[in-house]
Structures are given as structure tokens and as C-alpha cells.
N, C-alpha and C positions, 0 to 999 in steps of 0.2 A: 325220208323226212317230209315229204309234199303228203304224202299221204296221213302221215303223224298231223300233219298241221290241219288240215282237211276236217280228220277226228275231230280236233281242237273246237272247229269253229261249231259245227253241229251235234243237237242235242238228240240225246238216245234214243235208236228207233227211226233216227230220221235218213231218206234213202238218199243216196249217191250212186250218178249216174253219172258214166263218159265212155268216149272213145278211143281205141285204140286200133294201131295198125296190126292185123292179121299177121303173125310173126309165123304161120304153116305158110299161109302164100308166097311168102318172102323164100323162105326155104325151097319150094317146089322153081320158082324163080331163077335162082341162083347153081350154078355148077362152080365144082373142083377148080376149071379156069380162073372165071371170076374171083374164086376165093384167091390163088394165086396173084391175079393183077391187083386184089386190093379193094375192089368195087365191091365183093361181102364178107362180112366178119363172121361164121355160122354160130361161134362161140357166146357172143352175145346179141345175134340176129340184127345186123347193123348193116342196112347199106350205105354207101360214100359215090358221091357222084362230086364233079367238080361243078362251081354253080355255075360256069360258063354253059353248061350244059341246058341251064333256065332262063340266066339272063346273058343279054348283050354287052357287052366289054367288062363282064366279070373276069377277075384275074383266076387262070386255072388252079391256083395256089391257095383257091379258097373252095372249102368241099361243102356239101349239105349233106349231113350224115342221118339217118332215119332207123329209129329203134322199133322190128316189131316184137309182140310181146304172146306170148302162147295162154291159152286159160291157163293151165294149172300153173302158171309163173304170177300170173294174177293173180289167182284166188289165194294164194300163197302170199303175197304181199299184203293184200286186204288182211285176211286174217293176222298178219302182226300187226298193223296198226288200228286193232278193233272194229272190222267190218265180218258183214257177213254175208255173202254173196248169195244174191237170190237166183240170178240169171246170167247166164253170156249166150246174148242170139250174133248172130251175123248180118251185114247187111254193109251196104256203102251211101256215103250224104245223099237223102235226097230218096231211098231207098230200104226204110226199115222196118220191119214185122216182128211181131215175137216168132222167128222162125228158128230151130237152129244153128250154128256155126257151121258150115262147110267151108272144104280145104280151101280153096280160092278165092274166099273172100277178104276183100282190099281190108275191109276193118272186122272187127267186132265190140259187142257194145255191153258192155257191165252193170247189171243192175245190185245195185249193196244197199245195205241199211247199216248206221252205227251200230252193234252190238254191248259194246264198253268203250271208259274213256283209255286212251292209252297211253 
């Protein structure tokens, strides 16, 4: 739906760009364990930490959960809500090139253009 709305706002042709978490890194990260205690979900590439883990007198009973996302689950998305993907390089803030995606990169970075409205 974010992305439907997205279309919405801009006119045909025009590019949309963002970031997202590297959802291979996420995977190479995580074991059978972890999936077991909870801390990763491989099904839909989710990790769960409890936010005491970030902040000070956070109650453990509250998690920060983190969605990463794979290119083709991307490109895949964009294409139904009328984009059309020019690019996915790799890189982290502060640190971007048009270079390819490799596996251990924290993000990757999506270049699209509207296509259609949807």
C-alpha cells in the first residue's frame, strides 16, 4: 500500500529512490539457534531484539523488530505498484557507489522510475 501511494503522488517517468536493509546479510547472520530463541524469523527475514538492548530502562517486553528485504522481493513489489527498477547497488549511509550488491552488505539501495499509474 506505501508503495501504491508513492505511485500516487508522482508523475510518469519520475525516479524513486530508497533504502533498504540487506535481507542476504541478515540471513548469513542468523542460525537455527536464533531462529529457535526468537531473535530471527527467516520466513519473512525479521529480526527481534528487546529495545533494552538500545536503550536504558526499556522494559524487555518491548522488542525493535527489523525487516530485511532481498532484490527480487523488491523488484517484485515495485513492479506491482507500477515502478520499474533501474538499479539495486549496495552500500551503507555514508558509503554509496553505483557498485553492485554483495552478500554483506548492511543495506541496498533501489533506483526505480514510475512506469504506470496503479
Amino acid at each position: 500500500m506505501i508503495l501504491k501511494n508513492i505511485n500516487k503522488t508522482l508523475k510518469t517517468g519520475s525516479k524513486f529512490i530508497f533504502t533498504a536493509l540487506n535481507g542476504l546479510r541478515m540471513i548469513r547472520l542468523f542460525n537455527d539457534e536464533d531462529v529457535s530463541k526468537g531473535k530471527f524469523d527467516q520466513l519473512p527475514i525479521v529480526e527481534s531484539s528487546p529495545m533494552s538492548d538500545y536503550l536504558e530502562n526499556a522494559p524487555d517486553s518491548i522488542f525493535l523488530r527489523e525487516k530485511g528485504f532481498i532484490a527480487s522481493e523488491l523488484v517484485y513489489m515495485l513492479k506491482i505498484a507500477g515502478f520499474l527498477v533501474e538499479n539495486i547497488w549496495g552500500g551503507t549511509a555514508g558509503s554509496w557507489n553505483r557498485k553492485p550488491l554483495r552478500m554483506d552488505e548492511i543495506e541496498l539501495m533501489v533506483v526505480s522510475k514510475k512506469e504506470r499509474k496503479c
